[in-house]
C-alpha positions in Angstrom: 148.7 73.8 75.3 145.9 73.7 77.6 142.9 75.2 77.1 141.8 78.3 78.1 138.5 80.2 78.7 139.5 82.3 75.2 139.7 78.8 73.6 136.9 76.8 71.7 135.6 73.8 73.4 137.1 70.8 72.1 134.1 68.6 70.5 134.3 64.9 71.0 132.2 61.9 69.5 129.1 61.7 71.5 129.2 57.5 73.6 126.7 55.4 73.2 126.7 53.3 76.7 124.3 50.7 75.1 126.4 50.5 72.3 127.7 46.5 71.6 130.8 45.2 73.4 133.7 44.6 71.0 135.0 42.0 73.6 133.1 39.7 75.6 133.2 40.6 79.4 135.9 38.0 81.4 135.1 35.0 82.6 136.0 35.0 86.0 132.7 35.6 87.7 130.8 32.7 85.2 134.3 30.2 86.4 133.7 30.2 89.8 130.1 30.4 89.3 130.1 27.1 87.4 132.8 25.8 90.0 130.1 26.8 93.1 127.7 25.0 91.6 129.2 22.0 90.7 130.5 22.2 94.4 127.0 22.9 95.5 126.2 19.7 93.4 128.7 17.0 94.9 127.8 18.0 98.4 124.3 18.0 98.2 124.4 14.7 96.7 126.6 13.3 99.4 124.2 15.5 101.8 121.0 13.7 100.6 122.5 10.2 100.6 123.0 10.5 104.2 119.9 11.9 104.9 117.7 9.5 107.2 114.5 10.2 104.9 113.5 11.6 101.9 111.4 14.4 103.1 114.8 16.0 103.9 115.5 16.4 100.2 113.6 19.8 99.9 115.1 21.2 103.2 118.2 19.9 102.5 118.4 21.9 98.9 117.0 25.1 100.6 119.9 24.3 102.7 122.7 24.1 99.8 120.9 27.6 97.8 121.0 29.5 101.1 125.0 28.6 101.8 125.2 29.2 98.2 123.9 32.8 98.3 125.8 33.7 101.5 128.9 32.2 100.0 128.5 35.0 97.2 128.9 37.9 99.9 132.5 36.4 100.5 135.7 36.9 98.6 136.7 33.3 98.2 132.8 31.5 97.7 134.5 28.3 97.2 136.5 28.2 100.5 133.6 29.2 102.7 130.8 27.6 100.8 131.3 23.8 102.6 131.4 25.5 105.8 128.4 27.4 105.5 126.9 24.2 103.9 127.5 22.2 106.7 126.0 24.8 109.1 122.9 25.2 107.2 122.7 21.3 106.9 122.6 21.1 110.7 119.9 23.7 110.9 117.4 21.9 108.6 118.1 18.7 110.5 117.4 20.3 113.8 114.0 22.0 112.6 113.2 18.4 111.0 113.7 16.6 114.6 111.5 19.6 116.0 108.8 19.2 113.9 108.7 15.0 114.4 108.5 16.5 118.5 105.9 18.6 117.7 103.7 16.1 115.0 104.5 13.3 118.0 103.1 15.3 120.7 100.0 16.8 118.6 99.4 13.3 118.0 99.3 12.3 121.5 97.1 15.2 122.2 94.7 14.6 120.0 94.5 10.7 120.9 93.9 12.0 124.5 91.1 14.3 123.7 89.1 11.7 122.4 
């Protein structure tokens, strides 16, 4: 029977929310995190043995985090991480040719003003 107004109130253990897990959470978020990484990892790699010099190391892993953390937004990380990787790659690459322009011409600058 249900209960009514007329009835007591059923009393029930009080829960304890901080209370130890019995079972450990799943996996699945710590597999693909590892997988991302190691990902992350191979490409760089092959990223920074193109790489033309070795100042692009630091832009290049700012690069690799920043696909990283936009790859986490997505469903599937692993499938969209290269492309994002690849996009980002181009980016630091194009601010790196910029600022050779712009350390070039400052140079020539200054040479002319003295």
């Amino acid at each position: 029977m249900k209960n009514t107004v007329l009835d007591p109130p059923v009393e029930r253990p009080p829960v304890n929310r901080f209370a130890e897990a019995t079972e450990p959470p799943a996996p699945f978020t710590l597999t693909t995190e590892t997988q991302l990484e190691r990902l992350k990892n191979r490409l760089l790699r092959e990223a920074v043995a193109a790489a033309a010099s070795p100042a692009m190391l630091a832009p290049l892993r700012r690069a690799a985090n920043e696909a990283a953390a936009l790859a986490w937004l997505e469903p599937h990380p692993l499938l969209v991480f290269p492309v994002l990787l690849g996009e980002k790659i181009l980016e630091a690459r194009l601010r790196e040719q910029r600022q050779q322009r712009i350390h070039a011409r400052r140079g020539n600058l200054i040479e002319e003003a003295a």
